[in-house]
N, C-alpha and C positions, 0 to 999 in steps of 0.2 A: 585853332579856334575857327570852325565855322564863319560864312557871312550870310546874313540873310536880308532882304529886299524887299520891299511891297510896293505898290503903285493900287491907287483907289483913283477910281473916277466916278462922276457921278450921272453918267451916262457910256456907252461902249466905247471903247478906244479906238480912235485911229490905227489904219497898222504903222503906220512913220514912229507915233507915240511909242507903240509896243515894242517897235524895234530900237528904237534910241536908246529906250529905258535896259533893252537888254543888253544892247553894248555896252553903254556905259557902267554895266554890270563887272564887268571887265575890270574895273578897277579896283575890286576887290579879292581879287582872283589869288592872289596872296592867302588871304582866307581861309579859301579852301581847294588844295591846288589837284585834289582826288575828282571830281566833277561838278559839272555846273549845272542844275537842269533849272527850268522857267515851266510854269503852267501858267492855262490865262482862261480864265474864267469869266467871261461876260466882260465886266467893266475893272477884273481883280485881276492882277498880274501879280505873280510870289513867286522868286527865283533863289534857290539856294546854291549855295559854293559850300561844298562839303568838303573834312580836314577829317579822314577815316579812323576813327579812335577806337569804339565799340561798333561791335559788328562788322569786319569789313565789306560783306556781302554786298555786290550792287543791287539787290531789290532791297536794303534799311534805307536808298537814298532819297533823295528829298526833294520835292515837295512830297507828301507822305499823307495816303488817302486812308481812311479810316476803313473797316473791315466790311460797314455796313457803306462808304459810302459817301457818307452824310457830310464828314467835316474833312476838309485839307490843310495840311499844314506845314509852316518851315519852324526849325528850330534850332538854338546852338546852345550849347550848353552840357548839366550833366547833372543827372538825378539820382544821385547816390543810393539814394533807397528803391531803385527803380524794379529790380528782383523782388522786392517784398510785394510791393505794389501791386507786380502782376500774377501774382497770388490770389489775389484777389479780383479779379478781371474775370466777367461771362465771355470775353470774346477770344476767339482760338486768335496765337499770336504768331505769325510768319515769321518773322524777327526775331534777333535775341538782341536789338535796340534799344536802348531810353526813347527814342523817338517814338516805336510805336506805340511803347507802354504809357508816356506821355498824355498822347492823341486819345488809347483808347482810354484809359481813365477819364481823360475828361469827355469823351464821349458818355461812359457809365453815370458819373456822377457830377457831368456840369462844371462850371469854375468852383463850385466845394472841394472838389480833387485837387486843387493847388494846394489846400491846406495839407496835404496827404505828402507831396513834393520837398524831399527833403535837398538841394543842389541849386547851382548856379545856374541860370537857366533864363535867353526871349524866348519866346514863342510869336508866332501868328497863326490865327484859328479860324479856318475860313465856315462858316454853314453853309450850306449849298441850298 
C-alpha cells in the first residue's frame, strides 16, 4: 500500500521546512519501497512513496499531473471500476493506472466523479 504526504502552508515555505518535511518522509518508506518523488508547489508540498501494483511503468508515478495541467495529485488506493471509467474520459490517457483515470475523471466531472469510484481509495487534489 502506497504512502502519501502533504504539507500546506499559508504563505511559501522555507527550504529547511521543505527539506525536513521530506526527510522525514522516510519513515514511510515501508509504504512504498518502488519510489519516492516530492513536488512543491508554491506553499504545497505532496510527496508520494509508491508500492507498484497496476501499471508498473515509471511515468504512472506520483505525484501525477493531469493531461491538461491543471490538477496534481497523490493517491493510494484502488478503483476497481477504474476501466470502465475511462471509457468514458475526453482525455487521451498515458497510463494504464487508476491513478490517472482517477485525476482525470475528476478533472472531467469535478468531485461528482467520486460517486462514479467504485474502490478503497485517499487522494489529494491539488488545483494550480
Amino acid at each position: 500500500m502506497c504512502g502519501i504526504a502533504g504539507l500546506v502552508a499559508k504563505r511559501a515555505l522555507p527550504a529547511e521546512w521543505f527539506e525536513a518535511f521530506v526527510r522525514s518522509s522516510g519513515l514511510m518508506r515501508h509504504r512504498g519501497p518502488d519510489n519516492q518523488s516530492v513536488i512543491r508547489l508554491d506553499n504545497i508540498l505532496l510527496i508520494h512513496q509508491r508500492l507498484s501494483i497496476i501499471d508498473l511503468d515509471a511515468r504512472a508515478n506520483q505525484p501525477f499531473s493531469s493531461a491538461s495541467g491543471r490538477h496534481v495529485s497523490v493517491y493510494n488506493g484502488e478503483i476497481y471500476n477504474y476501466r470502465e471509467i475511462a471509457e468514458h474520459l475526453s482525455a487521451q490517457l498515458t497510463t494504464s493506472s487508476d491513478t490517472e483515470v482517477m485525476l482525470e475523471s475528476f478533472e472531467q466531472d469535478g468531485v461528482s466523479a467520486l460517486k462514479s469510484w467504485n474502490g478503497i481509495f485517499a487522494a489529494a487534489i491539488y488545483d494550480k
